[in-house]
N, C-alpha and C positions, 0 to 999 in steps of 0.2 A: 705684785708685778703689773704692768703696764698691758692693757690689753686694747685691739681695735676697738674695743665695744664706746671706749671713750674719748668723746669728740676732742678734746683737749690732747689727747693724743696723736692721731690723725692729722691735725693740723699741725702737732711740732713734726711729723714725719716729712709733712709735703712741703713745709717751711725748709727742712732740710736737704728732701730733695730739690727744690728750686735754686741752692747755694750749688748745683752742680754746672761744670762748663767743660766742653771738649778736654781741656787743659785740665782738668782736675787729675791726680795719677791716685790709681792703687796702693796701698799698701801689700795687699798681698792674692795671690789669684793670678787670672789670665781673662776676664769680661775685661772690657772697656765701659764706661759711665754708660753709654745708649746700651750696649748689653745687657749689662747689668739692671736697668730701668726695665728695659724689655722684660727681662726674665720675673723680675718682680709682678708684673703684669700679668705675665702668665702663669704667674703662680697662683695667684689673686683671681684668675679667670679657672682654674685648673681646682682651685676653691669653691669656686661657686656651683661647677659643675658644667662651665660652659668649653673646657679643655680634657677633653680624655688624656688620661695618663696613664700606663699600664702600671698595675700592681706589682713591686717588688718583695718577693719571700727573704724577709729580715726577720733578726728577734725582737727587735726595735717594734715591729709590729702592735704588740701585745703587751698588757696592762699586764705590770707596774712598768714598764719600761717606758713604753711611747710617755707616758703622764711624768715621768721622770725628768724625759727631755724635753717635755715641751714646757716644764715648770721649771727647772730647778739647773739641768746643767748646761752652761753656755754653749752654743755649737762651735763645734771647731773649724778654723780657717780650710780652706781648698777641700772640704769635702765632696764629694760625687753627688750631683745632681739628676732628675728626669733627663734624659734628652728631651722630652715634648718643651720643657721648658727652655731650652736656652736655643732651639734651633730656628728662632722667626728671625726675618731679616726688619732689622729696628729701624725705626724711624728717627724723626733728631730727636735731641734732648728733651727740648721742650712739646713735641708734640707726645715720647713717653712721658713724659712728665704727667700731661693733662689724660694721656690713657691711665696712669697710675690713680691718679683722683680719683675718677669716676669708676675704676675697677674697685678702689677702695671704700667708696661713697653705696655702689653696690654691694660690697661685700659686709659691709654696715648695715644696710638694711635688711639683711635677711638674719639679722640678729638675734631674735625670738626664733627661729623655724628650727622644727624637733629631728628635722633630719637633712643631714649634712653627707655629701660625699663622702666614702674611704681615700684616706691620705695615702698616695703611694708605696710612701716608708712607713709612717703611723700607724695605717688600718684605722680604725675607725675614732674622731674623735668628737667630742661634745662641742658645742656651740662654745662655749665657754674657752675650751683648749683650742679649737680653730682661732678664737680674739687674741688668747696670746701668743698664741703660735705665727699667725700675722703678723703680728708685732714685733716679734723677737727677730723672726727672718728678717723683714724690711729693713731693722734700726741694724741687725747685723752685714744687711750690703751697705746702708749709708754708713758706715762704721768703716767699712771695707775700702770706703772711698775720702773717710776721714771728714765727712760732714755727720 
């Protein structure tokens, strides 16, 4: 599986996000392109630990499950998000854009570090499963927006 940890990655994500333009429409959901970038952002910031997000009591939580989803089963469309995440007022495209990079660029370099924030829904995951789990999310809003 494809995880942040690999620059070769990163770069097709943001190659991807930069094919975005007001005009570009959803397939499925209710963001718009800047929302949507937005929220990635904060997701990414909400990662590193520079976004509080209050803890939601799921089964999802706990091993084997969270390792389950963040490895193996695809996420499903219009599932329920943090509010912490989707309620900032976005800036354009292209200035989420370049907040995504460098939240990502960030999110990269703390690659090696032995301790990682609790994931909202997750609870707590490894350095490892935070790269794929980044991953999976991001390629699944670009995916959402058909780039």
């Amino acid at each position: 599986m494809k995880t942040l940890w690999q620059e070769e990655t990163r770069r097709e994500l943001l190659e991807r996000a930069r094919r975005l333009t007001p005009e570009t429409k959803r397939r499925w959901g209710k963001m718009t392109v800047d929302q949507m970038l937005a929220h990635l952002v904060d997701a990414f910031r909400m990662g590193l630990g520079e976004l509080e997000v209050r803890p939601k009591k799921l089964p999802i939580r706990h091993w084997p499950i969270n390792w389950l989803i963040v490895n193996l089963v695809p996420f499903p469309k219009n599932t329920p998000t943090a509010p912490e995440i989707v309620r900032r007022k976005q800036a354009s495209i292209e200035d989420e854009v370049r907040q995504l990079e460098a939240a990502m660029a960030r999110f990269a370099a703390r690659r090696n570090d032995p301790v990682w924030p609790l994931h909202p829904a997750f609870g707590k995951l490894s350095a490892k499963s935070w790269g794929r789990l980044g991953y999976k999310h991001t390629d699944h809003h670009l995916r959402q927006f058909g780039v």
